[in-house]
N, CA, C, O and CB atoms as a CASP TS submission, in Angstrom:
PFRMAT TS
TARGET T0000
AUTHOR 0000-0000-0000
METHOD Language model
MODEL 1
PARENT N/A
ATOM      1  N   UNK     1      83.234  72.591  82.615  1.00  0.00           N
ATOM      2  CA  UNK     1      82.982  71.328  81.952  1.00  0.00           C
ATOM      3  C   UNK     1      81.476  71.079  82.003  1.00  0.00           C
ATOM      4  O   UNK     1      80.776  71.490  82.928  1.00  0.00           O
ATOM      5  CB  UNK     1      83.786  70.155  82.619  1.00  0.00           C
ATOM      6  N   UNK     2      80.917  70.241  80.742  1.00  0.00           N
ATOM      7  CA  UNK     2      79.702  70.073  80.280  1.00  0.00           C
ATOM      8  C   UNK     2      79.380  68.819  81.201  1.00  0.00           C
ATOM      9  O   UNK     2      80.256  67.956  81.264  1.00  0.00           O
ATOM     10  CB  UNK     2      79.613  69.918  78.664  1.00  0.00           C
ATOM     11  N   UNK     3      78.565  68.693  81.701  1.00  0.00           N
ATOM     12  CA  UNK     3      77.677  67.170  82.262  1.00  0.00           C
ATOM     13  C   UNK     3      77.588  66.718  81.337  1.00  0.00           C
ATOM     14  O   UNK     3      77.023  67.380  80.466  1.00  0.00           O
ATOM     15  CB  UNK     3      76.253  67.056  82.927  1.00  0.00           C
ATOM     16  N   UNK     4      78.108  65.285  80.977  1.00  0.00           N
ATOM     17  CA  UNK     4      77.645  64.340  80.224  1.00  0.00           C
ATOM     18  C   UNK     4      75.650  64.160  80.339  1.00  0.00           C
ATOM     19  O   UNK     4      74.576  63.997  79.760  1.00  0.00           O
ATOM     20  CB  UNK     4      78.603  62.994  80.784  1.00  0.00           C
ATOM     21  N   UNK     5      76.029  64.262  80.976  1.00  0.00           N
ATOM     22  CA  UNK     5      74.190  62.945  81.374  1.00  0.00           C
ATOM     23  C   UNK     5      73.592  64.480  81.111  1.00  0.00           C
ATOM     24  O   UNK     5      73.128  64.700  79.993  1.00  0.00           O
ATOM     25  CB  UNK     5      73.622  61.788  83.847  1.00  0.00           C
ATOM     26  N   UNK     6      73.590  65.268  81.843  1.00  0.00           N
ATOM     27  CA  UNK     6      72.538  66.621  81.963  1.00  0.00           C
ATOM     28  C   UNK     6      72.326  67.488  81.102  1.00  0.00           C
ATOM     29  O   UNK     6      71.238  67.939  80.743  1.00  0.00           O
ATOM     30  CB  UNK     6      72.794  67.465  82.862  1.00  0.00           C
ATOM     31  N   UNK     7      74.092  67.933  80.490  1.00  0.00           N
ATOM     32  CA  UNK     7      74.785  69.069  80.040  1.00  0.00           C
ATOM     33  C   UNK     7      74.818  70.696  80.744  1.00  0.00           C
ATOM     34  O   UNK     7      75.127  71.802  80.301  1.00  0.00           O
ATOM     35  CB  UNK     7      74.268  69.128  78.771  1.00  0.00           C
ATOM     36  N   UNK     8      74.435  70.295  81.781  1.00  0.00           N
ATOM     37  CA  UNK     8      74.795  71.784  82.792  1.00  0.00           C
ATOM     38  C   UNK     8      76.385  72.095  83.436  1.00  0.00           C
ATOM     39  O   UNK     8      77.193  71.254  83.829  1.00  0.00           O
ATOM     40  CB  UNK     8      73.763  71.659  84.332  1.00  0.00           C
ATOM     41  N   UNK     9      76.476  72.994  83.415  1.00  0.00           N
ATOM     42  CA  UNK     9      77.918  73.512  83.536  1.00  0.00           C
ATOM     43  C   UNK     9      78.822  73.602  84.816  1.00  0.00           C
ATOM     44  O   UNK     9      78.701  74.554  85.586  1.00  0.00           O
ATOM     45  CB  UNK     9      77.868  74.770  83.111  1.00  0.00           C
ATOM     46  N   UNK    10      79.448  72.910  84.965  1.00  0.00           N
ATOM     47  CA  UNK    10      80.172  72.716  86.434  1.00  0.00           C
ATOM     48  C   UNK    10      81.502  72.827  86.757  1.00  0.00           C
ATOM     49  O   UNK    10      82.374  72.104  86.275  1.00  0.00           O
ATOM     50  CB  UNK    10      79.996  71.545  86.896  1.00  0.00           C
ATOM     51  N   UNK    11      81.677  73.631  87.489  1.00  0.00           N
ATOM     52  CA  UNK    11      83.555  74.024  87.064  1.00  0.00           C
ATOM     53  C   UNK    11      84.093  72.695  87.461  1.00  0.00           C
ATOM     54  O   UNK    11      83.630  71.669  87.960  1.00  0.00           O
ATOM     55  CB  UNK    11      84.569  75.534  88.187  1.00  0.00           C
ATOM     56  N   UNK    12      85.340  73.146  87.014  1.00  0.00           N
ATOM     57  CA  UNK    12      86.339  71.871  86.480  1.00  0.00           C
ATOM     58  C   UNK    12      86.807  71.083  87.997  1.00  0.00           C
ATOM     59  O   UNK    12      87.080  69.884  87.958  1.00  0.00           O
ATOM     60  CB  UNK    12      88.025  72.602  85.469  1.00  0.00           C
ATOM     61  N   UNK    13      86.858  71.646  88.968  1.00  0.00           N
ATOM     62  CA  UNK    13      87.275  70.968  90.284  1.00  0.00           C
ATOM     63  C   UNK    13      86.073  70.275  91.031  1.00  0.00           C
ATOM     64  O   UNK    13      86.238  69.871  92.182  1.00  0.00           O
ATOM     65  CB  UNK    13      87.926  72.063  91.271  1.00  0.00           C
ATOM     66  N   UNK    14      84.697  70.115  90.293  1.00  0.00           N
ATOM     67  CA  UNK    14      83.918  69.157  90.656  1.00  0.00           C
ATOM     68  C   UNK    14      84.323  67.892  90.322  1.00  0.00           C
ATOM     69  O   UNK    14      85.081  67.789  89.357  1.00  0.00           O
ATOM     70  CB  UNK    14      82.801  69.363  90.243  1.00  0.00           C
ATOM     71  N   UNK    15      83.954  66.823  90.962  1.00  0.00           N
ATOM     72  CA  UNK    15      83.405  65.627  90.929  1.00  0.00           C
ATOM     73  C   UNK    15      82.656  64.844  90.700  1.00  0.00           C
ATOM     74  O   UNK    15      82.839  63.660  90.416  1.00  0.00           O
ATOM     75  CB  UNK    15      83.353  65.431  91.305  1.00  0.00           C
ATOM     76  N   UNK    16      81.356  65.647  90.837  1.00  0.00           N
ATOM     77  CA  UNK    16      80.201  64.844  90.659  1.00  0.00           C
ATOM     78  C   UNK    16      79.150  66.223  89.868  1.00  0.00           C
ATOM     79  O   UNK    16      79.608  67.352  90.045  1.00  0.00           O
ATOM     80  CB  UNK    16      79.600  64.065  92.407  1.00  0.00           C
ATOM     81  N   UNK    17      78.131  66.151  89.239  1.00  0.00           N
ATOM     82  CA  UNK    17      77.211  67.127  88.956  1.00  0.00           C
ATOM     83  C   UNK    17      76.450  67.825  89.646  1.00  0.00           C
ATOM     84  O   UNK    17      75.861  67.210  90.535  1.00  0.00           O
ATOM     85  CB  UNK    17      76.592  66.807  88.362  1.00  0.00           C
ATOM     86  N   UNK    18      76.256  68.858  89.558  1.00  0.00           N
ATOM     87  CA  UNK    18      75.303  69.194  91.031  1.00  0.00           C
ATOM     88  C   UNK    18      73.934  69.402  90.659  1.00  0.00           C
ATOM     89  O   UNK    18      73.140  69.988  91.394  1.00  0.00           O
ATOM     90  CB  UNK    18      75.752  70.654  91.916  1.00  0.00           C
ATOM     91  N   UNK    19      73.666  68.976  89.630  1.00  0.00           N
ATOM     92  CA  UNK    19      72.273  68.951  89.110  1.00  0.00           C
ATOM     93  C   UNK    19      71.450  67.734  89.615  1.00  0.00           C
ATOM     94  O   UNK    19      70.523  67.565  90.407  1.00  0.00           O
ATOM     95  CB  UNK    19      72.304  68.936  87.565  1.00  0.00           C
ATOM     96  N   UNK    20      72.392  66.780  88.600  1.00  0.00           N
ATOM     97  CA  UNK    20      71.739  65.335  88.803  1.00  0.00           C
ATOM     98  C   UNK    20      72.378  64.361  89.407  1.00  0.00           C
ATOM     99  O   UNK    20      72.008  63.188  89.452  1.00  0.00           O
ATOM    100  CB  UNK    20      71.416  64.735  87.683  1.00  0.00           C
ATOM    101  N   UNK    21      73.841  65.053  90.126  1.00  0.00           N
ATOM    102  CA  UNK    21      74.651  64.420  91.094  1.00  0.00           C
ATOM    103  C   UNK    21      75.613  62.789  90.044  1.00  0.00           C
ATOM    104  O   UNK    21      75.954  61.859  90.774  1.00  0.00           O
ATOM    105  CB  UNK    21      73.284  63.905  92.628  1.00  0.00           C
ATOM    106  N   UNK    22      75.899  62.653  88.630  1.00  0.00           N
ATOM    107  CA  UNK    22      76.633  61.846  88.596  1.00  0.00           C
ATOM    108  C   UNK    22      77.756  62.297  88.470  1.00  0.00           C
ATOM    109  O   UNK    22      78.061  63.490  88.461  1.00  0.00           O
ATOM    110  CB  UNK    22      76.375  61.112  87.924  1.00  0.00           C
ATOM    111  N   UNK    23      78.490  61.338  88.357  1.00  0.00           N
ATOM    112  CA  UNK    23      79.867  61.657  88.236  1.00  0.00           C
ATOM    113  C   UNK    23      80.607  61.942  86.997  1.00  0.00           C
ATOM    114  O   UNK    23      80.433  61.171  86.053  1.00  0.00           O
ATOM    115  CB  UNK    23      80.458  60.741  88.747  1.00  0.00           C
ATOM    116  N   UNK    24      81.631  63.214  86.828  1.00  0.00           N
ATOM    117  CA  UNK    24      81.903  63.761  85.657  1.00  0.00           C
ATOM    118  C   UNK    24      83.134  62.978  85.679  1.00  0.00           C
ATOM    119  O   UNK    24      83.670  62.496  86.677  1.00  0.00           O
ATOM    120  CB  UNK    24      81.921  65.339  85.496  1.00  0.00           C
ATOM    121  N   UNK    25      83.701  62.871  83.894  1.00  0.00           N
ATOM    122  CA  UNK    25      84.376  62.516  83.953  1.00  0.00           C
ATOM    123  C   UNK    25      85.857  63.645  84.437  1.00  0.00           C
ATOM    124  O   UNK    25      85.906  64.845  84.704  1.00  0.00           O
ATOM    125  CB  UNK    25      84.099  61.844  82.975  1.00  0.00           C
ATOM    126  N   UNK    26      86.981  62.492  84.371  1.00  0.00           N
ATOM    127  CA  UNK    26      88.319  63.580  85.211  1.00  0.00           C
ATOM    128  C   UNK    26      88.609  63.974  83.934  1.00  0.00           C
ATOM    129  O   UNK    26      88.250  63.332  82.947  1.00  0.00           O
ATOM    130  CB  UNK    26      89.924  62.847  86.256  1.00  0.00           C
ATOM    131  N   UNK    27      89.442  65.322  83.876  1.00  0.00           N
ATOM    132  CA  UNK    27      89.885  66.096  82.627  1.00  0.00           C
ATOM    133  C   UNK    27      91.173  65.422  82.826  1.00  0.00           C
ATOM    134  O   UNK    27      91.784  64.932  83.776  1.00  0.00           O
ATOM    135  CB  UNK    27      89.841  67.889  82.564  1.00  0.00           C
ATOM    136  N   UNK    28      91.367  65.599  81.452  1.00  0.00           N
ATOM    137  CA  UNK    28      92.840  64.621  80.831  1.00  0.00           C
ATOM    138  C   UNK    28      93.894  65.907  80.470  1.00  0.00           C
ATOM    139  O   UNK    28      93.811  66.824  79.653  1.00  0.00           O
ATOM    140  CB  UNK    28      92.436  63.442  78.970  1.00  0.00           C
ATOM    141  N   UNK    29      95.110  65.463  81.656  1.00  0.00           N
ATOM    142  CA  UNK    29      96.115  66.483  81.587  1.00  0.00           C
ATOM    143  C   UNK    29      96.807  66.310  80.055  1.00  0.00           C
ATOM    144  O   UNK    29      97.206  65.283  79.508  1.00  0.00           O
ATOM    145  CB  UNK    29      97.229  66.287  82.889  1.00  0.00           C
ATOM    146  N   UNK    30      96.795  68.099  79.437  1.00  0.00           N
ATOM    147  CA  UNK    30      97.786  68.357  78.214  1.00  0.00           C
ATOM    148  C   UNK    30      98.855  67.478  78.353  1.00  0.00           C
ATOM    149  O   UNK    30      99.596  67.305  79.320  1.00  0.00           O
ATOM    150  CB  UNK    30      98.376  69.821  78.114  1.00  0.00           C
ATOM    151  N   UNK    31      98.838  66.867  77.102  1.00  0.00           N
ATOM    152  CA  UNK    31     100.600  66.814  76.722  1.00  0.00           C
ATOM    153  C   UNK    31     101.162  67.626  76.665  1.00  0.00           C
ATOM    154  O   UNK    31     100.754  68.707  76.241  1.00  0.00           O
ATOM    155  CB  UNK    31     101.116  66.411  75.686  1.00  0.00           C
ATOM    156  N   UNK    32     102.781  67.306  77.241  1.00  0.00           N
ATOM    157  CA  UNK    32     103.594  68.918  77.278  1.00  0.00           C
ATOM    158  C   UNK    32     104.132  68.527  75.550  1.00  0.00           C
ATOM    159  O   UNK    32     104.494  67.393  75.237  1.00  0.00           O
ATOM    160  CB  UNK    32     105.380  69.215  78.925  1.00  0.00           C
ATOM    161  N   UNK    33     104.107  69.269  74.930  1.00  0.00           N
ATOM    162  CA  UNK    33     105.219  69.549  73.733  1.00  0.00           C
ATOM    163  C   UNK    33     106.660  69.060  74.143  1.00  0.00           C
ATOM    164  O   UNK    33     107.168  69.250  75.248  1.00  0.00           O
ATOM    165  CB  UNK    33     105.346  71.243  73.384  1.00  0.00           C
ATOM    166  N   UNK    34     107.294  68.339  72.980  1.00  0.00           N
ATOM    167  CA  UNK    34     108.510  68.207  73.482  1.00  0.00           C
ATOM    168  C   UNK    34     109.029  68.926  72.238  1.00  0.00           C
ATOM    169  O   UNK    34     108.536  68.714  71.130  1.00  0.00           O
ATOM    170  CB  UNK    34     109.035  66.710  73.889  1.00  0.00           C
ATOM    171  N   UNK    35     110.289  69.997  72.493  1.00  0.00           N
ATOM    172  CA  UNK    35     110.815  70.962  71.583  1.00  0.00           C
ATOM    173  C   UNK    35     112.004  69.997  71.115  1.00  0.00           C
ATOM    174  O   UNK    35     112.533  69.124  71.803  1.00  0.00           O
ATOM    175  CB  UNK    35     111.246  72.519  72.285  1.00  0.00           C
ATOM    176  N   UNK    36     112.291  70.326  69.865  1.00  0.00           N
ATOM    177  CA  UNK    36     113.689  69.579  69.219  1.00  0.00           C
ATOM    178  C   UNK    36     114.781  70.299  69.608  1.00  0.00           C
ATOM    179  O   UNK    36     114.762  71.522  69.749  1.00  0.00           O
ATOM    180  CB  UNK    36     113.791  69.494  67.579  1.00  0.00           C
ATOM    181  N   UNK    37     115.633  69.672  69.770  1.00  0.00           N
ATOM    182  CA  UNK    37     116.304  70.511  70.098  1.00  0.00           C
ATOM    183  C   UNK    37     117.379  71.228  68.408  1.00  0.00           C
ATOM    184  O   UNK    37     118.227  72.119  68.451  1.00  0.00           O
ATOM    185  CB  UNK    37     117.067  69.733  71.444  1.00  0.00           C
ATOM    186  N   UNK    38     116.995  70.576  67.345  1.00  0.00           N
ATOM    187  CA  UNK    38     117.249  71.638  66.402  1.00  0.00           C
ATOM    188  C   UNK    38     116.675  72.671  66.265  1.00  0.00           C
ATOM    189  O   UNK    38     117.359  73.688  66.143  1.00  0.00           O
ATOM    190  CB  UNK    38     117.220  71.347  65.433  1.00  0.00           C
ATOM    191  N   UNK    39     115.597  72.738  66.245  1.00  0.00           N
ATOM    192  CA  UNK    39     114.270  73.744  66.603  1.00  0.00           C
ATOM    193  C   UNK    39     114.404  75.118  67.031  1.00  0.00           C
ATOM    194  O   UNK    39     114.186  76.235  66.561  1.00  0.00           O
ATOM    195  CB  UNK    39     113.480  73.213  67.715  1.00  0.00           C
ATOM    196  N   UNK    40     115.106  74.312  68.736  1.00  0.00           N
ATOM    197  CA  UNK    40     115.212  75.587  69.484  1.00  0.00           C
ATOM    198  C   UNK    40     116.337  75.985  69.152  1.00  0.00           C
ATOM    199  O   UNK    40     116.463  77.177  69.430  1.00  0.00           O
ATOM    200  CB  UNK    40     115.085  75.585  70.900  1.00  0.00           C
ATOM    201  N   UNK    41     117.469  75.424  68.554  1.00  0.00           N
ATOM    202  CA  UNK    41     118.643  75.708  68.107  1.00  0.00           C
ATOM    203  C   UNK    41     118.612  76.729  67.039  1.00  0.00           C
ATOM    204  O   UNK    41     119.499  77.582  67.059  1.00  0.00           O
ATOM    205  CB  UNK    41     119.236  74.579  67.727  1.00  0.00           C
ATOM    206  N   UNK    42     117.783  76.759  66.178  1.00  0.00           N
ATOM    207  CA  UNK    42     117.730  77.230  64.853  1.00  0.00           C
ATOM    208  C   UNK    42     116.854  78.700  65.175  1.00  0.00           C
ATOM    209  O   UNK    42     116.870  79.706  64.466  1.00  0.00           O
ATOM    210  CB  UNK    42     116.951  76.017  63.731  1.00  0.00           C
ATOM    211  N   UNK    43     116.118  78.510  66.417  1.00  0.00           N
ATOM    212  CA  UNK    43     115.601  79.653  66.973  1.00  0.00           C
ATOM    213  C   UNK    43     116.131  80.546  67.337  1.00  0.00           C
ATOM    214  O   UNK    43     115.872  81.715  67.050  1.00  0.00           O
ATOM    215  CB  UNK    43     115.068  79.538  67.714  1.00  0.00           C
ATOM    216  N   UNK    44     116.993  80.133  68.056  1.00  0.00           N
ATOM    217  CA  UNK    44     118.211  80.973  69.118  1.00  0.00           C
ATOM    218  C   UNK    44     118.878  81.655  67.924  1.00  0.00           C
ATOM    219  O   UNK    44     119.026  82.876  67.986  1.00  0.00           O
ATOM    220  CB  UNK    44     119.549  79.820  70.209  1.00  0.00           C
ATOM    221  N   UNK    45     119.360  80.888  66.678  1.00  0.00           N
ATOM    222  CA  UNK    45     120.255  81.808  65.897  1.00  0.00           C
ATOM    223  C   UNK    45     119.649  82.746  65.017  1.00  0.00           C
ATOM    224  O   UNK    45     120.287  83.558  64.346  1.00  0.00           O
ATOM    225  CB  UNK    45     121.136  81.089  65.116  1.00  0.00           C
ATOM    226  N   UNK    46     118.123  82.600  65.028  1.00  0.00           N
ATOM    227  CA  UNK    46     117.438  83.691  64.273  1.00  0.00           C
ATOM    228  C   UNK    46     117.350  84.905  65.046  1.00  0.00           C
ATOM    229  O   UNK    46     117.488  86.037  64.584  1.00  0.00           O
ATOM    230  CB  UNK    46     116.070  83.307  63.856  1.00  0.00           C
ATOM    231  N   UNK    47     117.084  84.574  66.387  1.00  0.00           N
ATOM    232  CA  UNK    47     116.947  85.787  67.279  1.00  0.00           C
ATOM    233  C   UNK    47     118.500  86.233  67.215  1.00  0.00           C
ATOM    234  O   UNK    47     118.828  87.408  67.377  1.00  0.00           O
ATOM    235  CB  UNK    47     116.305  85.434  68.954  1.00  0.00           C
ATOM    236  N   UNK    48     118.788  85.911  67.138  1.00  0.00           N
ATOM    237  CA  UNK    48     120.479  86.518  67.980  1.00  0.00           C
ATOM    238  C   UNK    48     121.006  87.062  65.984  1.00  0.00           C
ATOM    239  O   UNK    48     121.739  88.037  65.815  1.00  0.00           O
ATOM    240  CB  UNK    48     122.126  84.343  69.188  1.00  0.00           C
ATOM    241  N   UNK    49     120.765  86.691  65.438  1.00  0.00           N
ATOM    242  CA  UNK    49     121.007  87.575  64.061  1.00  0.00           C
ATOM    243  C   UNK    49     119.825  88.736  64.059  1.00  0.00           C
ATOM    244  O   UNK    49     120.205  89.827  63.635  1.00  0.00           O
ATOM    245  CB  UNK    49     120.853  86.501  62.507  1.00  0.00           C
ATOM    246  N   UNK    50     118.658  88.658  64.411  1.00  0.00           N
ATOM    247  CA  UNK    50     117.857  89.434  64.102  1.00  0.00           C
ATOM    248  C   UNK    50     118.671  90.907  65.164  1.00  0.00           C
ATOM    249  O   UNK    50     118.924  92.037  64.746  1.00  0.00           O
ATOM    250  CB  UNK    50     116.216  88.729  64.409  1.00  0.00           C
ATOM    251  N   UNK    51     118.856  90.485  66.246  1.00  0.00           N
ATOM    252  CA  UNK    51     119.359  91.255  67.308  1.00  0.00           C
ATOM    253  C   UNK    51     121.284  91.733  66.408  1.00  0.00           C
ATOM    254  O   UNK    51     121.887  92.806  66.397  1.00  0.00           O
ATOM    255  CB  UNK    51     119.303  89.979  69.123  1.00  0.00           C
ATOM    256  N   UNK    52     121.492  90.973  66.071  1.00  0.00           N
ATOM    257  CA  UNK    52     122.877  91.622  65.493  1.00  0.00           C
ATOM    258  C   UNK    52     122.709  92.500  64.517  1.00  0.00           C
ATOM    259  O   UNK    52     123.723  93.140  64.237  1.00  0.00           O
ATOM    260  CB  UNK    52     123.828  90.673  64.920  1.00  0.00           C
ATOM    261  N   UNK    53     121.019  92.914  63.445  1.00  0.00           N
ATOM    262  CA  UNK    53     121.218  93.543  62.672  1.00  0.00           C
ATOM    263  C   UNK    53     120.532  94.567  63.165  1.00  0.00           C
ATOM    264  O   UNK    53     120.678  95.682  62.664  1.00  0.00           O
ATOM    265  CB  UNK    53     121.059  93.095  61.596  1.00  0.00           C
ATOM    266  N   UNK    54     119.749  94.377  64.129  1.00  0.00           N
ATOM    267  CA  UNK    54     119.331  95.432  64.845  1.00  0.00           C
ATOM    268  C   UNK    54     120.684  96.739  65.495  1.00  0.00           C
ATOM    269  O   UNK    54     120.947  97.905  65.198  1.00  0.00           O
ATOM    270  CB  UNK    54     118.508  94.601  66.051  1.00  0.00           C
ATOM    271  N   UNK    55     121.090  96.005  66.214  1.00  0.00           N
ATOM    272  CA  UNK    55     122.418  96.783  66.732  1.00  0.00           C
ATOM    273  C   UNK    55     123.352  97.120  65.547  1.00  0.00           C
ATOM    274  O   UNK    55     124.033  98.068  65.937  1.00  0.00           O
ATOM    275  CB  UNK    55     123.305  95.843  67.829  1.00  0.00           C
ATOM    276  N   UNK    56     123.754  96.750  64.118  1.00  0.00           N
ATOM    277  CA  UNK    56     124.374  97.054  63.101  1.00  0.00           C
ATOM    278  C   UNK    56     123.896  97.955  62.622  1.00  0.00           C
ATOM    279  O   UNK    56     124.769  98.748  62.271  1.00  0.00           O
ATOM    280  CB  UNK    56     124.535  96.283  62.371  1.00  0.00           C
ATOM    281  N   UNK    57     122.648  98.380  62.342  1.00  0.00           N
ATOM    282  CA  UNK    57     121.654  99.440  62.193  1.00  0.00           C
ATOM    283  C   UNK    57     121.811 100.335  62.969  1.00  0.00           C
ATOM    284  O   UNK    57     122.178 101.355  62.386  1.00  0.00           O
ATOM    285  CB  UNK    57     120.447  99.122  62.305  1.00  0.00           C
ATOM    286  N   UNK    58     121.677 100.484  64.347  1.00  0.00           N
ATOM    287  CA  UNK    58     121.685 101.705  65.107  1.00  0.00           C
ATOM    288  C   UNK    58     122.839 102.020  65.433  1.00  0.00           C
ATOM    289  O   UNK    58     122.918 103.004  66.168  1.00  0.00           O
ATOM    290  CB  UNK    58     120.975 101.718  66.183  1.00  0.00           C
ATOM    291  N   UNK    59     123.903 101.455  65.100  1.00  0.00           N
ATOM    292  CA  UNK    59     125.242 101.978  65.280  1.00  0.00           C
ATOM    293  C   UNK    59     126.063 102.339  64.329  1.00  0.00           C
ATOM    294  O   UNK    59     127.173 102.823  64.553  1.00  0.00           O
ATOM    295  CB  UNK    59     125.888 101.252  65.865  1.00  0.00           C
ATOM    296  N   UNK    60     125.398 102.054  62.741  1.00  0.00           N
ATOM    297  CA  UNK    60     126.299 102.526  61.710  1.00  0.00           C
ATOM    298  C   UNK    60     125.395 103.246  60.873  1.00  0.00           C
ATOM    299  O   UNK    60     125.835 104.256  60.322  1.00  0.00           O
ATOM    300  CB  UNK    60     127.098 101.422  60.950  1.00  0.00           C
ATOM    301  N   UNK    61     124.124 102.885  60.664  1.00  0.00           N
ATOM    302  CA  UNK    61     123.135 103.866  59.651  1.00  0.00           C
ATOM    303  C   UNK    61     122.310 104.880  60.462  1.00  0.00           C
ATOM    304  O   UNK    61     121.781 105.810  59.854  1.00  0.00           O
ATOM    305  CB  UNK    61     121.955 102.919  58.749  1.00  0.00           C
ATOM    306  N   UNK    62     122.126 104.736  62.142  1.00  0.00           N
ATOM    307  CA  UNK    62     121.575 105.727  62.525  1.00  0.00           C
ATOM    308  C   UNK    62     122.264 106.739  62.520  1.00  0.00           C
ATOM    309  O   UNK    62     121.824 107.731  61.940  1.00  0.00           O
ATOM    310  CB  UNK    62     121.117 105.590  63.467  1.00  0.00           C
ATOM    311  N   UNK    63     123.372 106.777  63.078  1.00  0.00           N
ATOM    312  CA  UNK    63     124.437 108.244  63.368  1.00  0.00           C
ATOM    313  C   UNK    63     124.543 109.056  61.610  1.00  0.00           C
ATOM    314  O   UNK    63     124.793 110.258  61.523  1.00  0.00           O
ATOM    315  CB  UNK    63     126.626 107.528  64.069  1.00  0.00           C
ATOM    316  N   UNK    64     124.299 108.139  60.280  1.00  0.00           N
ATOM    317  CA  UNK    64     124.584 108.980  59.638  1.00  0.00           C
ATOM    318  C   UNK    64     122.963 109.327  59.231  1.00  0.00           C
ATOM    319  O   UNK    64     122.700 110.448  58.796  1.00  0.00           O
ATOM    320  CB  UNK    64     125.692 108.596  58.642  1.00  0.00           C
ATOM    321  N   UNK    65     122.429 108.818  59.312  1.00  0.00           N
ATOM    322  CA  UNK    65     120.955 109.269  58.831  1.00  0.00           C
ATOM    323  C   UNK    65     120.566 110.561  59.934  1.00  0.00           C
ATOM    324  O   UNK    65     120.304 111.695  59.535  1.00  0.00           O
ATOM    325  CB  UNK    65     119.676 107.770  58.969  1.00  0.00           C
ATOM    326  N   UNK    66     120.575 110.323  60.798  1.00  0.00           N
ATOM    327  CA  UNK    66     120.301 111.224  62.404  1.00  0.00           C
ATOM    328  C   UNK    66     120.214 113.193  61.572  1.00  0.00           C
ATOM    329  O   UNK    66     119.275 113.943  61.303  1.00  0.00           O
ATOM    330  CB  UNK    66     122.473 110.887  64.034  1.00  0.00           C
ATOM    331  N   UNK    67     121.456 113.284  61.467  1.00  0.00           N
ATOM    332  CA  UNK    67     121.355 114.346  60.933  1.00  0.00           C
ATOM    333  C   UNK    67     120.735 114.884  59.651  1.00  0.00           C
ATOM    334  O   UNK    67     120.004 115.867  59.773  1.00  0.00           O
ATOM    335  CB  UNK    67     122.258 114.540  60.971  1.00  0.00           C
ATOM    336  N   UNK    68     120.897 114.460  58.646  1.00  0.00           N
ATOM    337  CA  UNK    68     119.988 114.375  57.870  1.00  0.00           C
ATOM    338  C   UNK    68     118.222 114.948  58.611  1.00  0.00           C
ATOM    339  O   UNK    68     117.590 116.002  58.681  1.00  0.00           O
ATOM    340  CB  UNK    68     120.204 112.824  57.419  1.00  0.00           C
ATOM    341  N   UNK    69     118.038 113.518  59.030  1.00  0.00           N
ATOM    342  CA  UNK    69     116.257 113.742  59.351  1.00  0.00           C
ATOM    343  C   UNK    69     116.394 115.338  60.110  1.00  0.00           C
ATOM    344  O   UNK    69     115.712 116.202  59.558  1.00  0.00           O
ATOM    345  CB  UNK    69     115.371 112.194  60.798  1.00  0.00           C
ATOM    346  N   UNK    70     117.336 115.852  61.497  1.00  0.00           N
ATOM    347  CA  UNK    70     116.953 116.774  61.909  1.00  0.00           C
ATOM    348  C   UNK    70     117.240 118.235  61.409  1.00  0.00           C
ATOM    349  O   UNK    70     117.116 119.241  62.108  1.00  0.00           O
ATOM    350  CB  UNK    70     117.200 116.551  62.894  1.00  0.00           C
ATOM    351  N   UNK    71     117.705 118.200  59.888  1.00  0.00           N
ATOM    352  CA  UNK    71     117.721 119.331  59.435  1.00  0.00           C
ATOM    353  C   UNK    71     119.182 119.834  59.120  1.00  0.00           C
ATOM    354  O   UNK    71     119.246 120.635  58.187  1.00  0.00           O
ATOM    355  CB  UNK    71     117.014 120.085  60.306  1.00  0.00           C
ATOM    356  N   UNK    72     120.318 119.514  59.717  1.00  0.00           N
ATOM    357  CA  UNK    72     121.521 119.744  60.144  1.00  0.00           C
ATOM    358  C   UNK    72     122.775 118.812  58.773  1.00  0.00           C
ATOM    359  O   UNK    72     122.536 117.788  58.133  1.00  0.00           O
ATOM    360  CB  UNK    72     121.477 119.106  61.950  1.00  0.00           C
ATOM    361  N   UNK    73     123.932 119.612  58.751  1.00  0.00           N
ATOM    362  CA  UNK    73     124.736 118.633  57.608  1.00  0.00           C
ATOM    363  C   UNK    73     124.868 117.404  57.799  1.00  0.00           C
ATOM    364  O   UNK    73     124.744 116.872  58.902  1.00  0.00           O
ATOM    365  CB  UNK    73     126.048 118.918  57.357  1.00  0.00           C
ATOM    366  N   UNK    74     125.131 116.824  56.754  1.00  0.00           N
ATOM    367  CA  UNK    74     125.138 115.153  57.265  1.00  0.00           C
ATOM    368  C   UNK    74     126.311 115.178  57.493  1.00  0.00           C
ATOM    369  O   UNK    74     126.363 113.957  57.639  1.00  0.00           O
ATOM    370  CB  UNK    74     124.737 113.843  56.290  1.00  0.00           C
ATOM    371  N   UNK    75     127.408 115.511  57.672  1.00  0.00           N
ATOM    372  CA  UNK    75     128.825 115.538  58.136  1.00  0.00           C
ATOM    373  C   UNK    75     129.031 116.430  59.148  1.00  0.00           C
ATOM    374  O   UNK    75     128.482 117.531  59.203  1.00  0.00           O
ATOM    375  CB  UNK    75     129.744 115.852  57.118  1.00  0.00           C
ATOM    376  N   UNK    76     129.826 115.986  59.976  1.00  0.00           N
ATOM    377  CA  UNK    76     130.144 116.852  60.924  1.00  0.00           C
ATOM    378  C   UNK    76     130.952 118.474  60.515  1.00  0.00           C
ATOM    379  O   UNK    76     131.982 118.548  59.845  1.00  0.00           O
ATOM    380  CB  UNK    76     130.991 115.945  61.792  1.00  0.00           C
ATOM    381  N   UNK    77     130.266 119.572  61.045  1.00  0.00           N
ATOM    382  CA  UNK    77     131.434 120.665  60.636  1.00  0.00           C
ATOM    383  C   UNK    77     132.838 120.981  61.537  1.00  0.00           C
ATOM    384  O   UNK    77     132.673 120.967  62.756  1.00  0.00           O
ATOM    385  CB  UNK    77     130.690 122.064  60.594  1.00  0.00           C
ATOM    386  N   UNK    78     134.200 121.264  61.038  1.00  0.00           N
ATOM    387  CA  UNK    78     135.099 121.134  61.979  1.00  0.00           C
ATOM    388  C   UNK    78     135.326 122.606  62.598  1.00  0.00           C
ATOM    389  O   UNK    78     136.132 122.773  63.514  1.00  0.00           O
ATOM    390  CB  UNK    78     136.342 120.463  61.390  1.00  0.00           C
TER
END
């Protein structure tokens, strides 16, 4: 934090300046955010679809693509 009166630099757990010794002002605690709770609601179901098409993907288009990419029939031989 900047000295008002001086402008020399004084970490934040001072009190007073150590230049010209006045007193800084106190830092003003953040507001916390308050989340909606539609918000986080509407969050949760994006993740959790994003995650369902993830897993729909690697369990029904990887196994048939798989072979393919490594060279091999795309069907199993019996």
């Amino acid at each position: 934090m900047d000295c008002p009166n001086c402008g020399v630099y004084n970490p934040e757990d001072r009190l007073v300046c150590w230049r010209c010794d006045q007193e800084l002002p106190k830092p003003k605690e953040p507001k916390k955010k308050r989340v909606d709770p539609a918000t986080a609601m509407r969050r949760m179901w994006i993740i959790v679809g994003i995650a369902l098409l993830i897993w729909a993907l690697l369990t029904w288009l990887l196994p048939s693509i798989l072979p393919m990419l490594l060279g091999g029939p795309a069907t199993p031989v019996p």
